[in-house]
C-alpha positions as CSV (number, residue, x, y, z in Angstrom):
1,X,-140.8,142.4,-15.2
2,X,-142.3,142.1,-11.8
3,X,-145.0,139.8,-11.7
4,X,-146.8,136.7,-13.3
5,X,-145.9,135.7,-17.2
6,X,-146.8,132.7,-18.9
7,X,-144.3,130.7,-20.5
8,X,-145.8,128.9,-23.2
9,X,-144.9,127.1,-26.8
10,X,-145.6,129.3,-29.7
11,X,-149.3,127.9,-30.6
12,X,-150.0,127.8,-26.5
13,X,-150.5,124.2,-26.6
14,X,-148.2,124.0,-23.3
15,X,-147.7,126.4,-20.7
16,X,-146.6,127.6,-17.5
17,X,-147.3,130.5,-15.3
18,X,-144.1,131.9,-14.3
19,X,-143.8,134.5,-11.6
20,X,-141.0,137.2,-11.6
21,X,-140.3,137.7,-8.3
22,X,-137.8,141.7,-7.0
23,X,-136.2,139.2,-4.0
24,X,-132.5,139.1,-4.8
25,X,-130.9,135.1,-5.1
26,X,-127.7,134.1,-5.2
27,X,-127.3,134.4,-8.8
28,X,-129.9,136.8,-10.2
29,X,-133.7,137.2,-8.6
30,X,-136.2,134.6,-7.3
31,X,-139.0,133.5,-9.1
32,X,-142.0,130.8,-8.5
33,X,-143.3,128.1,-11.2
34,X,-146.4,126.9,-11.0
35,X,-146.6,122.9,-10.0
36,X,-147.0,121.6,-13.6
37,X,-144.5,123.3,-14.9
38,X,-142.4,120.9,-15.3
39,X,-144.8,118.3,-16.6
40,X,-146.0,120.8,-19.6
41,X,-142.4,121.9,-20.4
42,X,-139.5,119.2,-18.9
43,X,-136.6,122.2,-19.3
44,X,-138.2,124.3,-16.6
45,X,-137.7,122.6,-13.9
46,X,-133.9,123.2,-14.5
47,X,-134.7,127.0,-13.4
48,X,-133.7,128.1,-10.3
49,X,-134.1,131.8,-11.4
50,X,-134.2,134.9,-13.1
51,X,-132.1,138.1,-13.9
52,X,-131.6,141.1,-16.8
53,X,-128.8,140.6,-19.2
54,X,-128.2,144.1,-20.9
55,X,-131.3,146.0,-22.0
56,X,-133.5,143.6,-23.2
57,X,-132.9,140.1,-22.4
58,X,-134.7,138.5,-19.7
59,X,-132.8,135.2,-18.8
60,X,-134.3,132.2,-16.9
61,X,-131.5,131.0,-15.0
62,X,-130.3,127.4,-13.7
63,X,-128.7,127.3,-9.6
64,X,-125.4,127.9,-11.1
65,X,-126.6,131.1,-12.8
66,X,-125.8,129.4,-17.0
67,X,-129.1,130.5,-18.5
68,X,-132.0,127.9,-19.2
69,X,-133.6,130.2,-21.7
70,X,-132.7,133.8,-22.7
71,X,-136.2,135.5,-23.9
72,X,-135.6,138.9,-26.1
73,X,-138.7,141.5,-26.5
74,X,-139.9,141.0,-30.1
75,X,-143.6,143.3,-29.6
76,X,-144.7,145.0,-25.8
77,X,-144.7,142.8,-23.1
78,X,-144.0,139.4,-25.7
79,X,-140.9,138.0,-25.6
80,X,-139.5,135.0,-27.2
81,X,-136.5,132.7,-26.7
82,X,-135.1,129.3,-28.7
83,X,-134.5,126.6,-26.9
84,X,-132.0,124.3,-29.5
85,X,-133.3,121.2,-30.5
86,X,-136.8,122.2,-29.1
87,X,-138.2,125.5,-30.5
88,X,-139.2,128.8,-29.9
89,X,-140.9,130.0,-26.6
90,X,-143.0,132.9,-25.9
91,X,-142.6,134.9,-22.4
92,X,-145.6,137.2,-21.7
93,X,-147.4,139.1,-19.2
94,X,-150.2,136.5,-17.6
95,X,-153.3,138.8,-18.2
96,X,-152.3,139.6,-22.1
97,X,-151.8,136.0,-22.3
98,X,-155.6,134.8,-20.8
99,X,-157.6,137.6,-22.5
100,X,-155.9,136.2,-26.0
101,X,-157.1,132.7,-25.2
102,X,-160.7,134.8,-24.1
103,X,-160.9,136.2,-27.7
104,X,-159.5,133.5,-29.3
105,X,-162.2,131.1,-28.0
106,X,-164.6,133.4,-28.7
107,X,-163.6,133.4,-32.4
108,X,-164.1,129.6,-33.2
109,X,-167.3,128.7,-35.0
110,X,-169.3,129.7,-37.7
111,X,-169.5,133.1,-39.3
112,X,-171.1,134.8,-41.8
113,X,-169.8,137.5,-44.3
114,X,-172.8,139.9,-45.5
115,X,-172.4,142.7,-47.4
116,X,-173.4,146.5,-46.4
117,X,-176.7,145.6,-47.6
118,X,-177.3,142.5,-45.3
119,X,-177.3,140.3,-47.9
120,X,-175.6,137.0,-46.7
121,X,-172.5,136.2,-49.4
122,X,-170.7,134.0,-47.9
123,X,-170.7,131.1,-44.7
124,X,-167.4,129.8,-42.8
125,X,-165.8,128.3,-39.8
126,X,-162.9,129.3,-38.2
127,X,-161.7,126.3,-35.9
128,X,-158.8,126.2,-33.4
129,X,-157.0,123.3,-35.7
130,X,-153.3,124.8,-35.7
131,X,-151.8,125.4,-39.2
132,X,-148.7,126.1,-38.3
133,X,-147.3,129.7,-38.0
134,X,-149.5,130.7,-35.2
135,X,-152.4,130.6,-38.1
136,X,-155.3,128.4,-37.8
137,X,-158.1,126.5,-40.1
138,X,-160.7,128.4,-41.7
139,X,-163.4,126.1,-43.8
140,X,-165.1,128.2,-46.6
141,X,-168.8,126.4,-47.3
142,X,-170.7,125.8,-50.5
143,X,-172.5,128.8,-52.3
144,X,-170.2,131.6,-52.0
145,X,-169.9,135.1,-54.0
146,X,-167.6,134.7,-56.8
147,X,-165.3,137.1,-55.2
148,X,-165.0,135.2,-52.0
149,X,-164.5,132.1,-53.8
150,X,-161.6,133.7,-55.6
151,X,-160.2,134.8,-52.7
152,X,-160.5,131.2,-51.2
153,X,-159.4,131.7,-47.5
154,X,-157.3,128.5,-45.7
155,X,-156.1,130.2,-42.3
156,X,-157.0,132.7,-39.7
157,X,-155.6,134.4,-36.8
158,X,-155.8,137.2,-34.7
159,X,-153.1,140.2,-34.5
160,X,-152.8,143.7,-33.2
161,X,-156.7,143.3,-32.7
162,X,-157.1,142.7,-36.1
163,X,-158.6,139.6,-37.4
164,X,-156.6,138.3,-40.6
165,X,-157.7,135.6,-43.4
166,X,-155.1,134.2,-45.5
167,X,-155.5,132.8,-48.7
168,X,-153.3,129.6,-49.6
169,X,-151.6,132.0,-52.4
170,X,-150.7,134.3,-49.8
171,X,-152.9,137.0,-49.9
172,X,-154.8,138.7,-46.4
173,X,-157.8,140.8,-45.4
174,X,-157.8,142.4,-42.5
175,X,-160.9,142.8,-40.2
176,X,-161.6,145.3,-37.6
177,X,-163.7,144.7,-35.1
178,X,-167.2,146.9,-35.1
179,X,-168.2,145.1,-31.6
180,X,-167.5,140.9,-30.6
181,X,-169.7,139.8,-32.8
182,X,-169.1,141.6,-36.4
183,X,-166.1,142.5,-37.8
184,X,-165.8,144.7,-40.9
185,X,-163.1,144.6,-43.7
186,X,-160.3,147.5,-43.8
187,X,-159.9,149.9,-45.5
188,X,-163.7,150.0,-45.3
189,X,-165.4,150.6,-49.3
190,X,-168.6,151.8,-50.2
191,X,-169.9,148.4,-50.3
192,X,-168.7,146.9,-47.4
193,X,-167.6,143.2,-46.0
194,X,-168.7,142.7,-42.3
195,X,-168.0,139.2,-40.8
196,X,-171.2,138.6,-38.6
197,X,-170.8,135.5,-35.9
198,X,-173.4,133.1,-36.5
């Protein structure tokens, strides 16, 4: 746990780099916040430290040593604690954290999806408008292949390396990424979907 995390709100909209520090403290370990802290989330600057509760809970500590906020792994290196009357938090490392917003960034904007034949079926935008759930706006244009249409994708997001669409019925594709700018849709089929960026 050694080292710089970023303590953010579960869409990332406000965060905080947080660094884990192996000095011992009165109650627990030291850490560092970053100066805006406690402008971008008010609770923090209640934290005076850190410490290890059992296996797997990593709790931010006030002076007295009563926990702020008590994160518990939910995936590698994410964590994620509630806060009552505010939300969920997310806890991970720093690095993780800025190469998401990288890909994440490089994801907004148009796209096309061509079939294995380069014909063009189908044009959209994926946009960083939050949709709740960690999912985000997609905007399907005019003139698409019946199937597409059908399919009628409102959300997007990025997981596991995996880009996902999501239908408003609830339905998902899954795209794997051939290189940064084309993504192709798994399992793969004989006559393949590849999302190209525009």
């Amino acid at each position: 746990m050694i080292g710089q995390w970023e303590l953010a709100t579960t869409e990332r909209s406000k965060t905080c780099v947080v660094t884990l520090k192996p000095d011992a403290a009165p109650r627990g370990m030291k850490l560092d916040l970053e100066p805006g802290c406690a402008a971008a989330l008010p609770f923090t600057k209640d934290i005076a430290g850190w410490n290890v509760k059992g296996l797997d809970i990593v709790s931010l500590q006030a002076a007295n040593g009563e926990a702020v906020i008590d994160f518990t792994e939910v995936e590698a290196g994410i964590f994620e604690g509630l806060r009552q009357g505010e939300g969920v938090y997310i806890l991970q490392n720093l690095a993780a954290a800025r190469s998401l917003a990288k890909s994440m960034d490089q994801m907004i904007g148009d796209w096309a999806m061509v079939r294995g034949n380069g014909v063009t079926v189908c044009t959209l935008v994926l946009t960083n408008t939050d949709a709740g759930n960690d999912n985000f706006q997609v905007f399907v244009k005019p003139k698409c292949d019946a199937a597409i249409a059908a399919f009628a994708p409102t959300q997007w997001r990025l997981e596991h390396g995996q880009m996902m669409l999501m239908s408003g019925r609830g339905e998902t594709w899954r795209f794997e990424a051939d290189d940064n700018a084309q993504w192709r849709l798994v399992p793969d089929s004989a006559n393949p979907l590849i999302m190209l960026r525009q």
